[in-house]
C-alpha positions in Angstrom: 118.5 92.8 99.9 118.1 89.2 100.7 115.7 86.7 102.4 112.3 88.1 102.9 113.4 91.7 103.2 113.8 91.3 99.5 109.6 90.7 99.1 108.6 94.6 98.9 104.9 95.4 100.2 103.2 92.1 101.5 104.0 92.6 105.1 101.3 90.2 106.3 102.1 87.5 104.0 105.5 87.9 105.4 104.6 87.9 109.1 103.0 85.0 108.9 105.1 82.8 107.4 107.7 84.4 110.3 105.7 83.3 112.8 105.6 79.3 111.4 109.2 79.6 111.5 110.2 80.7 115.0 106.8 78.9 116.2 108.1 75.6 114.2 104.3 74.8 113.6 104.9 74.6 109.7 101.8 73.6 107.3 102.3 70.6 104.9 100.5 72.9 102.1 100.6 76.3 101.7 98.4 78.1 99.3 99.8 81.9 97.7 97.2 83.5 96.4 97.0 86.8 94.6 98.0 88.6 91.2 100.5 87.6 89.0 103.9 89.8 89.6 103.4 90.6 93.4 106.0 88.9 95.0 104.5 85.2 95.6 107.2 83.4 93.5 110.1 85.2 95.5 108.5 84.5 98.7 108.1 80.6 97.8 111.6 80.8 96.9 112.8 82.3 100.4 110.8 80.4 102.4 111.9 76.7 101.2 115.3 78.4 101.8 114.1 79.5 105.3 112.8 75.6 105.7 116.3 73.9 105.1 118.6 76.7 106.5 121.0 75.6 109.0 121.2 79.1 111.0 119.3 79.0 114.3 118.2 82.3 113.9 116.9 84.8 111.0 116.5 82.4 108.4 116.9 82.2 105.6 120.9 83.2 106.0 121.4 82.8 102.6 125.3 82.3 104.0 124.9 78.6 104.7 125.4 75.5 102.4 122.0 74.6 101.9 121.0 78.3 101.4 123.6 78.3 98.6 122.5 75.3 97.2 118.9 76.6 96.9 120.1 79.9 95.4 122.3 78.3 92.9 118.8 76.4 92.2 121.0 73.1 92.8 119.5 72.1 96.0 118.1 68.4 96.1 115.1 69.1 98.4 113.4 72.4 96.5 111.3 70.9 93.4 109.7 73.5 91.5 107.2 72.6 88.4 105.3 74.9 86.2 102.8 73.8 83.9 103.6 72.1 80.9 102.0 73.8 78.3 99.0 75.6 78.8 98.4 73.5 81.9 99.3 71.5 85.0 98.8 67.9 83.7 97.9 65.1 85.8 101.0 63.0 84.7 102.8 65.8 85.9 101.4 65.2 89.5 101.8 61.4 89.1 105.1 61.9 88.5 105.4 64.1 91.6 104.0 60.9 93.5 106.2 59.0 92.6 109.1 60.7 94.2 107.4 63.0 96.9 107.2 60.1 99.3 110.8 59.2 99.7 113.2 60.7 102.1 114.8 64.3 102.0 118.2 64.2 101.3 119.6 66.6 103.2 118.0 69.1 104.4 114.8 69.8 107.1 112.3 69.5 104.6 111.1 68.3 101.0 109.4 72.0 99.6 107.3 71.7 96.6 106.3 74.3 94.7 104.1 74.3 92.2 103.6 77.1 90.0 99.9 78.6 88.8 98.8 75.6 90.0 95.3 77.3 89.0 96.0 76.1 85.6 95.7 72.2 86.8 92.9 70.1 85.0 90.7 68.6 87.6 92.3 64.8 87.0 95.6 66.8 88.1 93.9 69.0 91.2 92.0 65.7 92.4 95.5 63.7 92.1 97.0 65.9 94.4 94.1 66.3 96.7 95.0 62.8 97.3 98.2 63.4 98.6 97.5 66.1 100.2 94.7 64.1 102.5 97.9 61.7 103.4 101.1 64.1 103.4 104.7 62.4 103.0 106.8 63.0 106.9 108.8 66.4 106.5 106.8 67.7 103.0 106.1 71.3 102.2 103.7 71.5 99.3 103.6 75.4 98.7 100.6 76.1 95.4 101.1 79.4 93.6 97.6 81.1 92.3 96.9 83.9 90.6 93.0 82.6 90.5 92.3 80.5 94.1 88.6 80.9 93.2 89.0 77.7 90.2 90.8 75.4 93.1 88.6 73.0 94.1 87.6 73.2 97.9 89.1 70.4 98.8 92.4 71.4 98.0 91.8 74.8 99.8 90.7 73.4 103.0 93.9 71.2 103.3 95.7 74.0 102.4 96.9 77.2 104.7 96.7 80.5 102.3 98.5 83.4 102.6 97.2 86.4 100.5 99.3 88.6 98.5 97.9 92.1 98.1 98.5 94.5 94.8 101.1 96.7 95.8 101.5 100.2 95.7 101.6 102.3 92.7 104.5 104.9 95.0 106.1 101.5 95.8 106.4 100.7 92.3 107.2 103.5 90.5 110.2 103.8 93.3 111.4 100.4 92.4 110.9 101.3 88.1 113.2 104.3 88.6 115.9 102.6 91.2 116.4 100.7 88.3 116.6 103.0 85.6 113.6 101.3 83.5 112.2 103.8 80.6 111.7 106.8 80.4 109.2 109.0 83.2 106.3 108.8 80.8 106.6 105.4 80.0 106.8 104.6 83.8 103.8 106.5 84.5 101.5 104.4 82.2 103.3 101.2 82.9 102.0 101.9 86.8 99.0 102.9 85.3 98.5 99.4 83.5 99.8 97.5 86.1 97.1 97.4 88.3 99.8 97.3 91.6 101.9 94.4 89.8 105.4 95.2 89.7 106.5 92.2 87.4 103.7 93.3 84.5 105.1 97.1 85.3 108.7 95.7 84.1 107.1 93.5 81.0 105.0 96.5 79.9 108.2 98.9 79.4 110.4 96.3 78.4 108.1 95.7 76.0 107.1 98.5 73.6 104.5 96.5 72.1 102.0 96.9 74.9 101.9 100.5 74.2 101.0 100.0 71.1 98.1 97.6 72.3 97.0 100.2 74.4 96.6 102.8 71.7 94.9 100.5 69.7 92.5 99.6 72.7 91.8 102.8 73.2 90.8 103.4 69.3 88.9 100.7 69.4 86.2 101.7 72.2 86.5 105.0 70.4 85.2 103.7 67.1 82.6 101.2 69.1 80.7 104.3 70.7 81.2 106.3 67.7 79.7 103.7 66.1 82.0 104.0 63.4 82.3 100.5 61.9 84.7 100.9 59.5 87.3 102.2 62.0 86.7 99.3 64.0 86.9 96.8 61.4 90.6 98.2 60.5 91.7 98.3 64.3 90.9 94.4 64.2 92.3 93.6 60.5 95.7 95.7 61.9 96.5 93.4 64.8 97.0 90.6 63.1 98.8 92.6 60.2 101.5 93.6 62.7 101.2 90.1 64.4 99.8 91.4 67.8 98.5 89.3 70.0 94.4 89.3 70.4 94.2 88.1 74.1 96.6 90.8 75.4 94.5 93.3 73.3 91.8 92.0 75.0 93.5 92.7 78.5 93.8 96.0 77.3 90.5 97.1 76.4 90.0 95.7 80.2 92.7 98.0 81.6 91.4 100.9 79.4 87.7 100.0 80.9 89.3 99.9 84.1 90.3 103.2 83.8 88.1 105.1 82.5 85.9 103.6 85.1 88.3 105.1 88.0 87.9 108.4 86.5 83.9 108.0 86.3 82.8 106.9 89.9 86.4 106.0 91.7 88.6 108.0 94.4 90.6 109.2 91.9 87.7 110.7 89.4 89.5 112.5 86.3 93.4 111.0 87.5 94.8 107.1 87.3 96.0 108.1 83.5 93.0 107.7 82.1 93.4 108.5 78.6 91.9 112.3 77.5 90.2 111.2 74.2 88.0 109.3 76.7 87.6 111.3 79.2 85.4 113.3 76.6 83.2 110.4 75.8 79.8 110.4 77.4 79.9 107.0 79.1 78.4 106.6 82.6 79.5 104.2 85.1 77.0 101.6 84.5 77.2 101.2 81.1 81.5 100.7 81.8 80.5 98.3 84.3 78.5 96.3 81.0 81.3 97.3 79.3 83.3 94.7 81.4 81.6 92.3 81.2 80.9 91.6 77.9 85.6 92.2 77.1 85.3 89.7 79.9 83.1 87.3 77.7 85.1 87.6 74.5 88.1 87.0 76.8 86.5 83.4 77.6 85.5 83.0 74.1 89.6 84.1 73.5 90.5 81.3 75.7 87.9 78.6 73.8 89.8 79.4 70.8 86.7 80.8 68.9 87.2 83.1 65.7 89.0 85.8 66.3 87.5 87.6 63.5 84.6 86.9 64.3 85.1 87.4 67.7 86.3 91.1 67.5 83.2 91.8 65.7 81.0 91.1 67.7 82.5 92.4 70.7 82.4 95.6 68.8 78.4 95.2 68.0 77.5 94.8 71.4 80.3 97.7 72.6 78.2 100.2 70.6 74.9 99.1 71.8 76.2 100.5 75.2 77.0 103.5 74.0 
């Protein structure tokens, strides 16, 4: 499947980026905004295509020159930046300015896209606000978020967003077995985990180490409401013996909370693959909900680059004081 019946489950992000086309009334900014894996980096991708494709009708074509251009990734008129690092830098954007004003080459229209733009330092954000108050003649910026909510408002109000919805958990188990990813169990929890993102869903089973995280996230809240220090200190001392990584442990105990939490007070109580060693632990709703948010603290101390040691340890003291 090409052109946008290749993006699977975001019909209205999809209609109304239809409608600019055949209306001709195209933003100079477009803002994408939803969770990492659902489709908004495809979409960017057909839609500058869509922009400079020389069919009159049911663009893209992806038949056309400039449709092969763009999917060959050779096309003079599509930019596309990611951060550079851990961040969009504001040398990135000045570097941006300095070229984003001159003429397209060849096609309709100069599309910029700009990849978890969420991760730009304010300099960086304010430096494009500035171009985005006085946009360059036939300029598409389109800004990729996972996290809208850090942009400044500035940039959102200059900017028309289009909201990408989780998908499906039929949708993407469908799409796991058309292409013959895992095995059924494995598929199961990687839908599970996903949290309705098909691109984690493929990371998580072509990756067997976020199984292994998962186990170990679950042991962990074990040992924290069994109050069983010991246990917990070993869970903490073994990632870094087998070289796992702390954040994405931390994004597990999340999913695991998550879980468990569906199976306490959701629609689903008792399903969603919540894991049956806690599904035997007393542990109302509330205290999951506190749960939460105190992963979701050690995540931002994760992210500060405090001790992870440390770290661990106390996220398991104040685990068990919920219990």
């Amino acid at each position: 499947m090409g052109g946008f019946s290749g993006v699977l489950g975001q019909t209205g992000a999809i209609d109304i980026l239809h409608s600019a086309l055949e209306s001709g009334r195209i933003a100079h900014a477009y803002l994408f905004a939803g969770p990492r894996g659902v489709g908004k980096g495809l979409t960017a991708e057909v839609f500058a295509r869509a922009l400079n494709c020389a069919a009159q009708l049911d663009r893209p074509c992806d038949r056309c020159l400039p449709c092969q251009k763009a999917l060959n990734g050779n096309h003079p008129d599509i930019l596309w930046l990611k951060p550079a690092g851990s961040s969009f830098k504001i040398e990135q954007v000045r570097e941006l300015q300095r070229t984003v004003y001159a003429k397209v080459y060849e096609g309709r229209y100069k599309v910029i896209v700009l990849e978890d733009f969420h991760k730009a330092t304010t300099q960086a954000a304010n430096s494009l606000l500035k171009t985005l108050e006085e946009p360059p003649v036939s300029t598409v910026f389109i800004l990729l978020s996972e996290n809208p909510q850090t942009l400044p408002a500035t940039i959102l109000s200059r900017s028309q967003r289009v909201n990408f919805a989780p998908l499906d958990n039929r949708l993407i188990e469908e799409v796991l077995q058309q292409r013959q990813l895992g095995t059924a169990e494995n598929r199961n929890l990687a839908v599970t985990m996903a949290g309705g993102s098909l691109g984690k869903a493929i990371e998580y089973i072509q990756n067997q180490k976020v199984f292994v995280l998962r186990q170990r996230a679950i042991e962990f809240i074990q040992a924290c409401l069994g109050k069983n220090y010991y246990r917990r200190y070993k869970i903490a001392e073994s990632l870094e013996k087998d070289k796992l990584d702390v954040t994405q442990f931390l994004e597990h105990l999340l999913l695991v909370l998550r879980d468990l939490y569906l199976g306490r007070s959701g629609p689903e109580r008792g399903k969603a693959g919540i894991p049956e060693e806690l599904q035997q632990i007393s542990f109302a709703a509330e205290s999951i909900g506190l749960a939460l948010k105190v992963v979701l603290d050690a995540v931002e101390l994760q992210r500060k680059q405090a001790n992870t040691k440390l770290l661990l340890d106390v996220l398991g003291c104040r685990l068990a004081r919920l219990a």
